[in-house]
N, CA, C and O of each residue as an XYZ file, in Angstrom:
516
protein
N     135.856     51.965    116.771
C     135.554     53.136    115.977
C     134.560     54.015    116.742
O     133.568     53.518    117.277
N     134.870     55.514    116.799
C     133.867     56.366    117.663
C     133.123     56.654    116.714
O     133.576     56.534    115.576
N     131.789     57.108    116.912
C     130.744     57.307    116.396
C     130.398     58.897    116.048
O     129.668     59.607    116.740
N     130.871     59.182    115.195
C     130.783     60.629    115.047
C     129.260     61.685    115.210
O     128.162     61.181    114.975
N     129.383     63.092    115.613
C     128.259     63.337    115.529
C     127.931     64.028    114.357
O     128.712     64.209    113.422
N     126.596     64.473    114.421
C     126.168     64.989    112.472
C     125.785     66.743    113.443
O     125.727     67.695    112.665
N     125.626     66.990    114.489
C     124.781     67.921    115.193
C     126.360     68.870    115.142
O     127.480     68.508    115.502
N     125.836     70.385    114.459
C     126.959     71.455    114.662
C     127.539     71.739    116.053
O     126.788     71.850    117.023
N     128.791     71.851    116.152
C     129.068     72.519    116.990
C     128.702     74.036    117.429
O     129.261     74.848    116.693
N     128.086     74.489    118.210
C     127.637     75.397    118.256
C     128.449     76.484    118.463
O     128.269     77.569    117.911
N     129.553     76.180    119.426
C     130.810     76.863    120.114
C     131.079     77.489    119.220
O     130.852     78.686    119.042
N     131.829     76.422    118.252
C     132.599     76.827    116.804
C     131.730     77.731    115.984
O     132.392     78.546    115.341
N     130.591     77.805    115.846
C     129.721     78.695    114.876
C     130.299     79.683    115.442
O     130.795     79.635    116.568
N     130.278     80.956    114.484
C     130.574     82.331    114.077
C     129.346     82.608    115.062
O     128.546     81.680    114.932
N     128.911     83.530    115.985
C     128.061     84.169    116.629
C     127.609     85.932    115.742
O     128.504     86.712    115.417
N     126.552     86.143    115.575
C     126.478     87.281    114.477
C     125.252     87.777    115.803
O     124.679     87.018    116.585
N     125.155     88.926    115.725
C     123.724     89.897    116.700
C     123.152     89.947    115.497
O     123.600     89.926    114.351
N     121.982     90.022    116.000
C     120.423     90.081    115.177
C     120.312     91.661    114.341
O     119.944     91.816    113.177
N     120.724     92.689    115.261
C     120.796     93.862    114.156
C     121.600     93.680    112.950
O     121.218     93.724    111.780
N     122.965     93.433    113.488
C     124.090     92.802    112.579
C     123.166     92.049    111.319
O     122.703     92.561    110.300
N     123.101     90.746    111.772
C     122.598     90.207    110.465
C     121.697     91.162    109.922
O     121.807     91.290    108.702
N     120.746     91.946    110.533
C     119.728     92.656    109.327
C     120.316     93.774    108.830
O     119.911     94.050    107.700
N     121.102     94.489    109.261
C     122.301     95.389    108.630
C     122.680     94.651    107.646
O     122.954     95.237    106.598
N     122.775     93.518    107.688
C     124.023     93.103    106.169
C     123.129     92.528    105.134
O     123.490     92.631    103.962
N     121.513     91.672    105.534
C     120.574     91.610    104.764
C     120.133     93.405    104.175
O     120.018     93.741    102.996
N     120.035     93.906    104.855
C     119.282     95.031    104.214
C     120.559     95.478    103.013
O     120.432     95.563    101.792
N     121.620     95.682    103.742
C     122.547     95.995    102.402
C     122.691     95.330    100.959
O     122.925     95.673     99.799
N     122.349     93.898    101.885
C     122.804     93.297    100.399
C     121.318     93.529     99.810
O     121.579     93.652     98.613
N     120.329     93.623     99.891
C     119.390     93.367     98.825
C     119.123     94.948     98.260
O     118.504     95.137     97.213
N     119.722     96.173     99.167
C     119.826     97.389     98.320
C     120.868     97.264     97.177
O     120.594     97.535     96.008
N     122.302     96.758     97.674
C     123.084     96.280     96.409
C     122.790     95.575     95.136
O     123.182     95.758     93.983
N     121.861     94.585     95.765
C     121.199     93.851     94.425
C     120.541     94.276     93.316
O     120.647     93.937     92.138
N     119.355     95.624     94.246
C     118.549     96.744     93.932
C     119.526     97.492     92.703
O     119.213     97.783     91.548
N     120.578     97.642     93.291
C     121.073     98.715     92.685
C     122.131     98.478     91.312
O     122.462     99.211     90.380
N     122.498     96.950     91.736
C     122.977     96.544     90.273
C     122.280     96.219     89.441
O     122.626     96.174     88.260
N     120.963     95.872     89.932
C     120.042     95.408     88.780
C     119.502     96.069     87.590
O     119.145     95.633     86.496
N     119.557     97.697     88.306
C     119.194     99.147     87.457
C     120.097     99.113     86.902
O     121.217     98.699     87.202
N     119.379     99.910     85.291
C     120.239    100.263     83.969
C     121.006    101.386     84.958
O     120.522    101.830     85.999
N     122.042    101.668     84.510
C     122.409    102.969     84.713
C     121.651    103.672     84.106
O     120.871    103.333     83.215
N     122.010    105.755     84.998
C     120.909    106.111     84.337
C     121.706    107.294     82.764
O     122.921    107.462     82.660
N     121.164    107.624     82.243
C     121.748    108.328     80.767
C     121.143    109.458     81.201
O     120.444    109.880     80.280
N     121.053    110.315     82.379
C     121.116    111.724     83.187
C     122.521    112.065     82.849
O     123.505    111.341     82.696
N     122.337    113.604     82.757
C     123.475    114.305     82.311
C     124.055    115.198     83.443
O     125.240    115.307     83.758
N     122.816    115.905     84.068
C     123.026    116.441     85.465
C     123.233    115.591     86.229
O     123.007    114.488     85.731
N     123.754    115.539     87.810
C     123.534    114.890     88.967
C     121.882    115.444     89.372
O     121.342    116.521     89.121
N     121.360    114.217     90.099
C     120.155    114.203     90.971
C     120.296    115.489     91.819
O     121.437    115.776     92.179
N     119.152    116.394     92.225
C     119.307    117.236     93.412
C     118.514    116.256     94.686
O     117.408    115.715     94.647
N     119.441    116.272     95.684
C     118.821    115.625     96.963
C     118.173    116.541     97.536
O     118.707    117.480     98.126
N     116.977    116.366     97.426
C     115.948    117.040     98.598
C     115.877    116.479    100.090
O     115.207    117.255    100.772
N     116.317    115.453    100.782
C     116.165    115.011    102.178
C     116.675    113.958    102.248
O     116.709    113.068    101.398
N     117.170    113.994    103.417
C     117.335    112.423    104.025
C     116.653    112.093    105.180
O     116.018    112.874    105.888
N     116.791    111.036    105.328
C     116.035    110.622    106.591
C     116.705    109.271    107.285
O     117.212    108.433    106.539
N     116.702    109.100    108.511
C     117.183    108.417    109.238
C     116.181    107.772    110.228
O     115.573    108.419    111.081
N     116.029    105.987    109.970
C     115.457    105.366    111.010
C     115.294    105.623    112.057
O     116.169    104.931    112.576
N     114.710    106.232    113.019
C     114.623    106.800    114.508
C     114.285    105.199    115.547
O     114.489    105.152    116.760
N     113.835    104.210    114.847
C     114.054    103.014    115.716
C     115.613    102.436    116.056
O     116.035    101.669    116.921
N     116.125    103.027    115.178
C     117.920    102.846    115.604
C     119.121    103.777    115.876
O     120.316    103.515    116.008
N     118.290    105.206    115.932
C     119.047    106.556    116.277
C     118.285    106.359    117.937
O     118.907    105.815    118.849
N     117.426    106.687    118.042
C     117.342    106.917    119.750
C     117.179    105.807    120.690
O     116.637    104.735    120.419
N     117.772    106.197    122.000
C     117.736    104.773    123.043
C     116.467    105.036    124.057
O     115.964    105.860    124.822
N     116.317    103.639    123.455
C     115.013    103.325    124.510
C     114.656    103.149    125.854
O     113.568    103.169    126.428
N     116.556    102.856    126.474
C     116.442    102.631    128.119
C     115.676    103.989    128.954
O     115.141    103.635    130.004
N     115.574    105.217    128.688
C     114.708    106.072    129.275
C     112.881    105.656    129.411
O     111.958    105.902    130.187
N     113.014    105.193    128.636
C     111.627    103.986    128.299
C     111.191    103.408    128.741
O     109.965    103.470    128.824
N     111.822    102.573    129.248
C     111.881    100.892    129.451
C     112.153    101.884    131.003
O     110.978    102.068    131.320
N     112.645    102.299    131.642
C     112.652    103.580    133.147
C     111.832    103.754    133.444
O     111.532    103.361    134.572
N     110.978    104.394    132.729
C     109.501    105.213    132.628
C     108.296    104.127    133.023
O     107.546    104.064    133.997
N     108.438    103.350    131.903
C     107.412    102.262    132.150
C     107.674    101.332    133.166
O     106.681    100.877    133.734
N     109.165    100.809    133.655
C     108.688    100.384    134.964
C     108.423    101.115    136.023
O     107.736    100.229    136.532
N     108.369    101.979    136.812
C     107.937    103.445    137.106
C     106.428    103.472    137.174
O     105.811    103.930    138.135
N     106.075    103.143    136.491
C     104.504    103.160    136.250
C     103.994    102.064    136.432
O     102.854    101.974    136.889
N     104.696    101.052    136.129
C     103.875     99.311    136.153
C     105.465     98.848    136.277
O     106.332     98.660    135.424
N     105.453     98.738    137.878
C     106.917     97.699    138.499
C     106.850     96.404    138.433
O     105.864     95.712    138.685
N     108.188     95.962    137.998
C     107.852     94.120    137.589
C     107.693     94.306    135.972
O     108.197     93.555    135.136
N     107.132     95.114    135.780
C     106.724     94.813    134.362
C     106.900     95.900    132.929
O     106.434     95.897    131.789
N     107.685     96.645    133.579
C     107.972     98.165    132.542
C     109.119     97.477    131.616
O     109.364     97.797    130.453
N     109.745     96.506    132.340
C     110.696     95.664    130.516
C     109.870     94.940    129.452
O     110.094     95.097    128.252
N     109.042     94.254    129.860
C     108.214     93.534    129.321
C     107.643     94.797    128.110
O     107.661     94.906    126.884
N     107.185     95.569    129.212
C     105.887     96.367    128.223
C     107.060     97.577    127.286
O     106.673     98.262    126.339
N     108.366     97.589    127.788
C     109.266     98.087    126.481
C     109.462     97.353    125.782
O     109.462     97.704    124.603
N     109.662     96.326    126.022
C     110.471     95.263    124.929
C     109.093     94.986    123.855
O     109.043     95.288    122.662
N     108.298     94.495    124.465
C     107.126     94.084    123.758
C     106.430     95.263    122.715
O     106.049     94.923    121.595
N     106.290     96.846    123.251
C     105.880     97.685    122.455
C     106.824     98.093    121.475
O     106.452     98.642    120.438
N     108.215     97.826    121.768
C     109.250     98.236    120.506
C     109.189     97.379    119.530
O     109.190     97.672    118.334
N     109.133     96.249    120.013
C     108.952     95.297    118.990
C     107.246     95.234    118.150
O     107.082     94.786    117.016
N     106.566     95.577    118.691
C     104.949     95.970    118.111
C     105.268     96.952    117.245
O     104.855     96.676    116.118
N     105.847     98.013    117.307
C     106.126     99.026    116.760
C     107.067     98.794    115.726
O     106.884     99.513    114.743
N     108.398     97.693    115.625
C     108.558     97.884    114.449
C     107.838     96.483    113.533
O     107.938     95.987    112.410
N     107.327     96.324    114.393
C     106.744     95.088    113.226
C     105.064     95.961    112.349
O     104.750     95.726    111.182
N     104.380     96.775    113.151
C     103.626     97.507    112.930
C     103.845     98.271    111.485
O     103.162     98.424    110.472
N     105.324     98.720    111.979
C     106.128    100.119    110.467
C     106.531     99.070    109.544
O     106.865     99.444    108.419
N     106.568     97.597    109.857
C     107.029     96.752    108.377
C     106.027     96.381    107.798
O     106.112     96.517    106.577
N     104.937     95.891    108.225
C     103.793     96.056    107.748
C     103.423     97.314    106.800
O     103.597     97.463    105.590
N     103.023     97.907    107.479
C     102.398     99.577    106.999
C     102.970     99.518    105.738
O     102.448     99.588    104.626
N     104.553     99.325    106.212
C     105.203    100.121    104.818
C     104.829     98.623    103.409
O     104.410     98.784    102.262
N     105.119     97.566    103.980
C     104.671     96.385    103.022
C     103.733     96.366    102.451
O     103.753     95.725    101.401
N     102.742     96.902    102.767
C     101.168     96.892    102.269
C     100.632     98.691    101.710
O      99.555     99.269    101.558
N     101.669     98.940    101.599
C     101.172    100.168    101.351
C     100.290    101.358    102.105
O      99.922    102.338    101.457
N      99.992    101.218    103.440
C      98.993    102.117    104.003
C      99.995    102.626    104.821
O     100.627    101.843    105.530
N     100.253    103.887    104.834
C     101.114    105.106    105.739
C     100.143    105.298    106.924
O      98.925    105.420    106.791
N     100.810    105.313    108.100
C     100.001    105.654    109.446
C     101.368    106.521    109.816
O     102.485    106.073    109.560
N     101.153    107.844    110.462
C     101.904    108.472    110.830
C     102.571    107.716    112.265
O     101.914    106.898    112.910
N     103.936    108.119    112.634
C     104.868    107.872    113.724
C     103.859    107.481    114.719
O     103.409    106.362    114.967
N     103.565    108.755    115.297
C     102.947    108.344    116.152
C     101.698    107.622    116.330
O     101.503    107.001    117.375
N     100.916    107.649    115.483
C      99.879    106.885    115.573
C     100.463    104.839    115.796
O     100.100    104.152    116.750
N     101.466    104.282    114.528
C     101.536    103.564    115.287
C     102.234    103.372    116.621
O     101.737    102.493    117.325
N     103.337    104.047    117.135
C     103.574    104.252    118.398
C     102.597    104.087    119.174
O     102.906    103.685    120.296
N     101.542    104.252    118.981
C     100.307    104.588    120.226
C      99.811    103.314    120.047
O      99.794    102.662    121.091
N      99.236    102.511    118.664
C      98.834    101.322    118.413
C      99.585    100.208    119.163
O      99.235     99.249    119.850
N     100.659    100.678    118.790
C     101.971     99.386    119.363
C     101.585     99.753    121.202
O     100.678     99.167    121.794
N     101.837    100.051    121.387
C     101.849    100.568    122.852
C     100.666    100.135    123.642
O     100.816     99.647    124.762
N      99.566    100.286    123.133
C      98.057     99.595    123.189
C      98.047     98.381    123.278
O      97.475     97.833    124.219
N      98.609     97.771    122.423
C      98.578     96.529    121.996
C      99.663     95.883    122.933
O      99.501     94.669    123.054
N     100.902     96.489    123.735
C     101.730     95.714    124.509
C     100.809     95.732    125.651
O     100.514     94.621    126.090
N     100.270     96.797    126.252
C      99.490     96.850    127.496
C      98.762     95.871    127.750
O      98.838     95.257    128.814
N      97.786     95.524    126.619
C      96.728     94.594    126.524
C      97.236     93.633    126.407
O      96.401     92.773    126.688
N      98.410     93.057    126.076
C      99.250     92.145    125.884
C      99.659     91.337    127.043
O      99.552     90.112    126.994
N     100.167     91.996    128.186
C     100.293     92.133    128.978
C      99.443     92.319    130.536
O      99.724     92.151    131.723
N      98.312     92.744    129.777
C      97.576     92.571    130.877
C      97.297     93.593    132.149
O      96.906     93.262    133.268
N      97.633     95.044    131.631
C      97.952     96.104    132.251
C      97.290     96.932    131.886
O      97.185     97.055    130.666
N      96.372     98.093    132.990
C      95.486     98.603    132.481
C      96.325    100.263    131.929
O      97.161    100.812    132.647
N      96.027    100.649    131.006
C      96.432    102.062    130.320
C      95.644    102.529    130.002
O      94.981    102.061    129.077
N      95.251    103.931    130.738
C      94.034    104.719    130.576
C      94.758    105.572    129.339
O      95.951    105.729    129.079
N      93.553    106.058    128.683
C      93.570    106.613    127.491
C      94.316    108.150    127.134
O      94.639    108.693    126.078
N      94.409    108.543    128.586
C      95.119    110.088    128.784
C      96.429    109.546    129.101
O      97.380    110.185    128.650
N      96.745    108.252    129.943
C      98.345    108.161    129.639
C      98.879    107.404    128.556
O     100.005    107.033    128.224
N      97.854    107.304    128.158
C      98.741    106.447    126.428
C      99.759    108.111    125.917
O     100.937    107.937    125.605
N      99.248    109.422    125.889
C     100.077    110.178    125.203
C     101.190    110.479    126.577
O     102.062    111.232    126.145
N     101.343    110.288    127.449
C     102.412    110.609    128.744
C     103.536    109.577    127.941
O     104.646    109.370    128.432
């Protein structure tokens, strides 16, 4: 008798990307959001005043991640990867706790914080370059 294993096949697992899964988390818990509400007993339609669109997933960062190695070679992926990710963990915060810091300010925080991270000196006039 062979001895079976208990450990998943990994092969066989479904492979999902990390945006992917948070695309389909974020949907589903707006869906949830949204069945959970009474309907509303409005007679007019809503007027939409704005929309707005995530800019961490409308613009590409490889001009970036260019720039900064350019400036600090060897190490301009690091200090993209690391400040994008500062940056949106920064805006989940903010927004979780309630305190608004404008775009750029955390942009600049995050960015600070990869340098130093990293171990790279960033003078204070090229933090806005």
């Amino acid at each position: 008798m062979q001895k079976q294993s208990i450990e998943p096949d990994r092969a066989a697992a479904p492979q999902i990307k990390r945006r992917t899964l948070l695309s389909l988390a974020a949907a589903s818990a707006a869906g949830s959001m949204i069945l959970a509400c009474p309907p509303s007993r409005a007679t007019t339609a809503p007027k939409i005043k704005a929309v707005a669109f995530d800019g961490l997933t409308a613009f590409d960062p490889r001009p970036v991640a260019i720039l900064a190695e350019a400036l600090f070679p060897g190490q301009g992926i690091a200090l993209s990867d690391a400040w994008r990710t500062r940056q949106f963990e920064y805006t989940w915060l903010r927004t979780m706790t309630g305190t608004y810091v404008d775009f750029w300010d955390v942009t600049e925080d995050a960015l600070v914080f990869a340098a130093a991270l990293l171990k790279l000196d960033l003078a204070k006039e090229s933090a806005h370059d």
